[in-house]
C-alpha positions as CSV (number, residue, x, y, z in Angstrom):
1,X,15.5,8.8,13.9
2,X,14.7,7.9,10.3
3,X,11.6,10.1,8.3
4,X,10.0,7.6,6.4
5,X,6.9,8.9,4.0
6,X,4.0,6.5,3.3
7,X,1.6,7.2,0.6
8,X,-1.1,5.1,0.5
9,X,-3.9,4.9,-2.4
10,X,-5.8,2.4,-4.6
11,X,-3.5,3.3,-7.4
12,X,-6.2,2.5,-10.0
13,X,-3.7,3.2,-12.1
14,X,-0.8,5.3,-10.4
15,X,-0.2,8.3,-12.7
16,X,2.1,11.4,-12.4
17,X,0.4,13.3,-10.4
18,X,0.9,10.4,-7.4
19,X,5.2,10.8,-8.2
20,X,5.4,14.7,-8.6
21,X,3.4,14.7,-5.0
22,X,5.5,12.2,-3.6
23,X,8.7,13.4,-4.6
24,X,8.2,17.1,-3.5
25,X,6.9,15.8,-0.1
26,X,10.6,13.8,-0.4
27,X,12.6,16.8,-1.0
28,X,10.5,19.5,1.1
29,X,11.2,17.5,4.3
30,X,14.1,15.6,3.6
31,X,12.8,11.9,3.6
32,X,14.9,8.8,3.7
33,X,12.4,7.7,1.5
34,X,8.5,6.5,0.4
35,X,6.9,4.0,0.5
36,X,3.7,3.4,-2.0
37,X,1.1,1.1,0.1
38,X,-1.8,0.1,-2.9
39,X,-4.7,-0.8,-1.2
40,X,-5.8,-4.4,-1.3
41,X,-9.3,-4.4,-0.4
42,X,-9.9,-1.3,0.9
43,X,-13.0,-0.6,3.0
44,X,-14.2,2.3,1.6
45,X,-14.1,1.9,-2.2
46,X,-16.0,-1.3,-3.4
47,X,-15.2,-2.1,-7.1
48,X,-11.9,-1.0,-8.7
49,X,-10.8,-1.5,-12.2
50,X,-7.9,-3.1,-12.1
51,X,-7.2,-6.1,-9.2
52,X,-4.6,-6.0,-6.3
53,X,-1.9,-7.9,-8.0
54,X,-2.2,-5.2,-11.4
55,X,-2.1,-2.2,-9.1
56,X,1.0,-3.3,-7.4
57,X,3.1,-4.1,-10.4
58,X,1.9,-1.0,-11.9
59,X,3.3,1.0,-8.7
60,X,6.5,-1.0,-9.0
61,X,6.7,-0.3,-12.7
62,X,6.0,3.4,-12.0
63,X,8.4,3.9,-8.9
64,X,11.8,1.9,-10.4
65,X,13.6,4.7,-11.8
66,X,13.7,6.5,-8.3
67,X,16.1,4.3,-5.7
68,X,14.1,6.5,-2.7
69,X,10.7,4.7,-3.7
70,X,9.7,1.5,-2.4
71,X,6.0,-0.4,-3.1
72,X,5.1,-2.7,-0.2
73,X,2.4,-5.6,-0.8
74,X,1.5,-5.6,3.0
75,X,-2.2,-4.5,2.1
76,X,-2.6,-6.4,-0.8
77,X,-1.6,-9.9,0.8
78,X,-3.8,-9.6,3.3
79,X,-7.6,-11.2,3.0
80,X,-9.7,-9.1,5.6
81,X,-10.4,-5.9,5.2
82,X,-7.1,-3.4,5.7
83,X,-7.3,0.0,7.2
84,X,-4.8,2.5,7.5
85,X,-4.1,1.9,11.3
86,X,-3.2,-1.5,10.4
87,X,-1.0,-0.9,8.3
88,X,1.1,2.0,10.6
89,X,1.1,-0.4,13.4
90,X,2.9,-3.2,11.2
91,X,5.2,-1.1,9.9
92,X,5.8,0.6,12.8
93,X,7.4,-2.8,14.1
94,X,9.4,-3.8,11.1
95,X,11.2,0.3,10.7
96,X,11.9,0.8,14.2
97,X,13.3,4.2,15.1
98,X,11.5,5.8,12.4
99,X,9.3,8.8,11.9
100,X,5.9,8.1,9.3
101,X,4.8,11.0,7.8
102,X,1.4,9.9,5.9
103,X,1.1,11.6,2.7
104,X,-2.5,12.2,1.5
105,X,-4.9,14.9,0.2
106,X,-6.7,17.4,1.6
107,X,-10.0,15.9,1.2
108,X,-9.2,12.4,2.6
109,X,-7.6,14.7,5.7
110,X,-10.8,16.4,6.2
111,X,-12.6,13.0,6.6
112,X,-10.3,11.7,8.7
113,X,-12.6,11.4,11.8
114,X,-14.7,9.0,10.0
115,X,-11.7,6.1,9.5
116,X,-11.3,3.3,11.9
117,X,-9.4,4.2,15.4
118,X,-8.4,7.9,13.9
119,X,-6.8,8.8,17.3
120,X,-4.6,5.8,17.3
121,X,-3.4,6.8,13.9
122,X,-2.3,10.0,14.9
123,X,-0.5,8.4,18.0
124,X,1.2,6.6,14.7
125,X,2.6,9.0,12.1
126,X,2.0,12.9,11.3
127,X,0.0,13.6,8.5
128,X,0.9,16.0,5.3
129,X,-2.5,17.3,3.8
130,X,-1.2,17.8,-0.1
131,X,-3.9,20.9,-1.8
132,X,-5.1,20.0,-4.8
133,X,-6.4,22.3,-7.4
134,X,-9.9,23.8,-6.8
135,X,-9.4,23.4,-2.6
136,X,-9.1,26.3,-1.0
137,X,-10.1,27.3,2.6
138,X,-9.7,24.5,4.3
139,X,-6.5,25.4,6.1
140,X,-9.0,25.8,9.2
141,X,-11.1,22.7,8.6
142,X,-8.3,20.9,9.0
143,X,-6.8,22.7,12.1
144,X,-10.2,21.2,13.4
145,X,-9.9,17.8,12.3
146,X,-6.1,18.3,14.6
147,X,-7.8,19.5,17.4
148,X,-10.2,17.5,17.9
149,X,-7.8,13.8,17.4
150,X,-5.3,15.5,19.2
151,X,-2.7,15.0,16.4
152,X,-0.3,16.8,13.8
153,X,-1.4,17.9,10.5
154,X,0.6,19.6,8.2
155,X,-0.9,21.3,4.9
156,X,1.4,21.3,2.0
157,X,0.3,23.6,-1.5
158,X,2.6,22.3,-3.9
159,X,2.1,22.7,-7.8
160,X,-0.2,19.4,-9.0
161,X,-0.7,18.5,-12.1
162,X,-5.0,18.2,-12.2
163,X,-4.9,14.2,-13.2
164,X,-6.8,11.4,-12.1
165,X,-7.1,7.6,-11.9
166,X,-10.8,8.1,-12.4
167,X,-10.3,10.5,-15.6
168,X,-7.3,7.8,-17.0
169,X,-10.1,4.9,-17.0
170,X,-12.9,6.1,-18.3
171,X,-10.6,7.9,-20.9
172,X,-9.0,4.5,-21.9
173,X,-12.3,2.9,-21.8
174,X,-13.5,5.4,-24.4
175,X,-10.4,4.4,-26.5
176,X,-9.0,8.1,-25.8
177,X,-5.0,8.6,-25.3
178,X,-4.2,8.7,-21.6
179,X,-0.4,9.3,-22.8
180,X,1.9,12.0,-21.0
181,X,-0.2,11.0,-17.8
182,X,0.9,8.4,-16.5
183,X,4.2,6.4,-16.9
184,X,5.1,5.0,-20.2
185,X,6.1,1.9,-18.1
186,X,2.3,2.4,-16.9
187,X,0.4,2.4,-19.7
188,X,2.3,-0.2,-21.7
189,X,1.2,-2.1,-19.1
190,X,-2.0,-1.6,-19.1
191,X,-2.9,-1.6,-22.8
192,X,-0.4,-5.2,-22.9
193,X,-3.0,-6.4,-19.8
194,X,-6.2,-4.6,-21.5
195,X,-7.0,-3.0,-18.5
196,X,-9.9,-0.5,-17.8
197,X,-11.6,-1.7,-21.4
């Protein structure tokens, strides 16, 4: 039986933060490997900055210097609306034999109830609640959220580094330096593309 991580986002742009996460979750359980899953057209979010295509070559420009990261386009290529169920089901057929851990944080975990077919996607992976600065005290929140989907949370406190997409945008909109953020790979990128202007 393979472990197999999946960290899905909008990745509006990917930053460090996303890659320190990830690669702790990699090491503290022993993964085969992750896989980043940027969100095509995701239900809940309805305008992002940068479009599908842009996201995914800036996860694959971000993730290339580690061999135990993979980007997949499955959410990206598809035209309807994708949710995360979806997308465990698919790949649940093409990595047979394989244990999903879903990698997200602590306030997406909390909402869980409110995504399409919750209990189905805990019949599909286990999920790793990552703590992010300034949450605290929801250890039994999300024994709650568990319970009552009947599934398998796990809360991991790692140390973060307190960055965001949103906070990389608005600071490159404002012509600020978003540098030491996000991957040089990244941002040359963007600034090439004029993204987020």
């Amino acid at each position: 039986m393979k472990n197999v991580g999946i960290m899905g986002g909008t990745f509006d742009p990917i930053h460090l933060g996303h890659l320190v996460v990830a690669n702790e979750v990699l090491n503290i359980y022993n993964l085969e490997k992750i896989i980043f899953v940027p969100a095509g057209n995701p239900p809940h979010k309805t305008r992002m900055g940068a479009n599908s295509a842009e996201r995914y070559m800036m996860a694959n420009l971000a993730t290339m210097s580690n061999d135990r990261f993979t980007v997949s386009d499955f959410e990206i290529t598809k035209d309807s609306k994708c949710y995360s169920v979806d997308t465990l089901r698919e790949f649940r057929k093409l990595y047979p034999e394989t244990e999903f851990y879903f990698i997200t944080g602590t306030d997406a975990v909390i909402e869980l109830p409110n995504w399409h077919e919750p209990e189905e996607l805990m019949k599909l992976c286990k999920f790793i609640a990552v703590s992010r600065p300034g949450t605290q005290n929801l250890e039994q929140r999300i024994q709650e959220v568990a319970e009552k989907l009947n599934g398998h949370i796990e809360i991991l406190k790692i140390p973060m580094l307190q960055i965001s997409s949103t906070d990389i945008r608005e600071r490159i909109k404002n012509g600020m330096s978003a540098k030491y953020m996000l991957p040089e790979s990244v941002e040359r990128y963007i600034y090439k593309n004029n993204l987020y202007r």
